[in-house]
C-alpha positions in Angstrom: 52.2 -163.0 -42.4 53.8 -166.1 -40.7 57.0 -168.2 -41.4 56.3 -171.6 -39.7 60.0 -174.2 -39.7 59.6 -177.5 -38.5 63.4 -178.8 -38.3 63.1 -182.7 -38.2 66.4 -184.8 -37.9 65.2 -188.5 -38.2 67.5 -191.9 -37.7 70.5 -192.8 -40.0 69.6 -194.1 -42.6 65.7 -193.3 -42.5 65.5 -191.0 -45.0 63.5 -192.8 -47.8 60.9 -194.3 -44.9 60.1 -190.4 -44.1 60.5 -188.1 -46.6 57.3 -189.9 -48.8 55.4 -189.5 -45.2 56.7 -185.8 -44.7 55.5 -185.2 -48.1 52.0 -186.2 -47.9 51.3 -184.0 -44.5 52.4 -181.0 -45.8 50.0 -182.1 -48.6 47.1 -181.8 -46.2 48.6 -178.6 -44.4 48.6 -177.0 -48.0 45.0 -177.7 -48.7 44.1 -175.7 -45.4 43.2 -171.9 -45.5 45.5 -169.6 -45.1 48.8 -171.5 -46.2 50.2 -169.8 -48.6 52.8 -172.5 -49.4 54.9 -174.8 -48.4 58.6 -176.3 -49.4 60.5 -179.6 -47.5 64.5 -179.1 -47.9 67.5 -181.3 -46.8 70.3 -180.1 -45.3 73.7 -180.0 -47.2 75.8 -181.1 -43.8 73.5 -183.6 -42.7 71.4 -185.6 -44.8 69.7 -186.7 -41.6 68.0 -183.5 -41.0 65.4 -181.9 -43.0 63.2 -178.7 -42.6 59.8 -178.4 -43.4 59.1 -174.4 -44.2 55.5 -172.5 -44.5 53.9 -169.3 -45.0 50.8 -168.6 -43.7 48.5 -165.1 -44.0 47.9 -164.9 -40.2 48.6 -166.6 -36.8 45.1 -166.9 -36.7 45.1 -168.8 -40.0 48.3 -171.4 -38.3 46.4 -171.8 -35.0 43.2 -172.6 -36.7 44.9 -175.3 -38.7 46.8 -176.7 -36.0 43.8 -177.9 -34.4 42.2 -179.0 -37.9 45.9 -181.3 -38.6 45.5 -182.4 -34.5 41.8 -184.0 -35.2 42.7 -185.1 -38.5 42.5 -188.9 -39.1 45.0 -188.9 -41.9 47.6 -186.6 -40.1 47.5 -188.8 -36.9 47.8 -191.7 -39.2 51.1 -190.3 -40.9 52.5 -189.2 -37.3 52.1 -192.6 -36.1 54.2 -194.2 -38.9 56.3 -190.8 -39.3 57.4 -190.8 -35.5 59.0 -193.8 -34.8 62.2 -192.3 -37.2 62.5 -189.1 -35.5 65.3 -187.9 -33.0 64.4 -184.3 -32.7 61.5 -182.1 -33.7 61.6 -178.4 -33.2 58.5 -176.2 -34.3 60.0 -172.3 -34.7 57.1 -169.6 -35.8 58.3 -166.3 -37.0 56.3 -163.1 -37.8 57.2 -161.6 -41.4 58.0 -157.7 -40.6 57.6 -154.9 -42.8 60.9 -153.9 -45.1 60.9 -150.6 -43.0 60.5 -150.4 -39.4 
């Protein structure tokens, strides 16, 4: 299983332009196979930052929907408007281990 955080800080004062745009791409990225779900959250310290959080079954499930979100007509169209208000993107992918190693 995968944890998938995007970290998104966005302009001052941005945050009612993007978060309705945020919202509707994780939308899509839900619908795909293998996501098992997926939460947006605002951070307490800065309300300028946000991170978008997912759990997919398999990397193979993540890859496979990367390049579905890449050719995607509505996701390019939501990046287009969505971009323009970001400073800094990160992408950070981490594998879920077992309780016991």
């Amino acid at each position: 299983m995968l944890i998938v955080i995007n970290k998104i800080t966005f302009r001052s004062g941005h945050f009612e332009k993007v978060i309705p745009l945020i919202r509707d791409n994780v939308k899509i990225g839900m619908d795909l196979n293998g996501c098992i779900e997926g939460h947006i959250t605002r951070c307490v310290d800065n309300n300028n930052e946000i991170m978008v959080y997912s759990r997919w079954q398999s990397n193979e499930d993540y890859e496979a929907a990367k390049k579905i979100l890449k050719k995607d007509s509505r996701t390019k169209k939501l990046m287009f408007q969505f971009l323009p208000h970001v400073t800094n993107y990160e992408t950070m992918v981490y594998e879920i281990l077992p309780f016991s190693l």
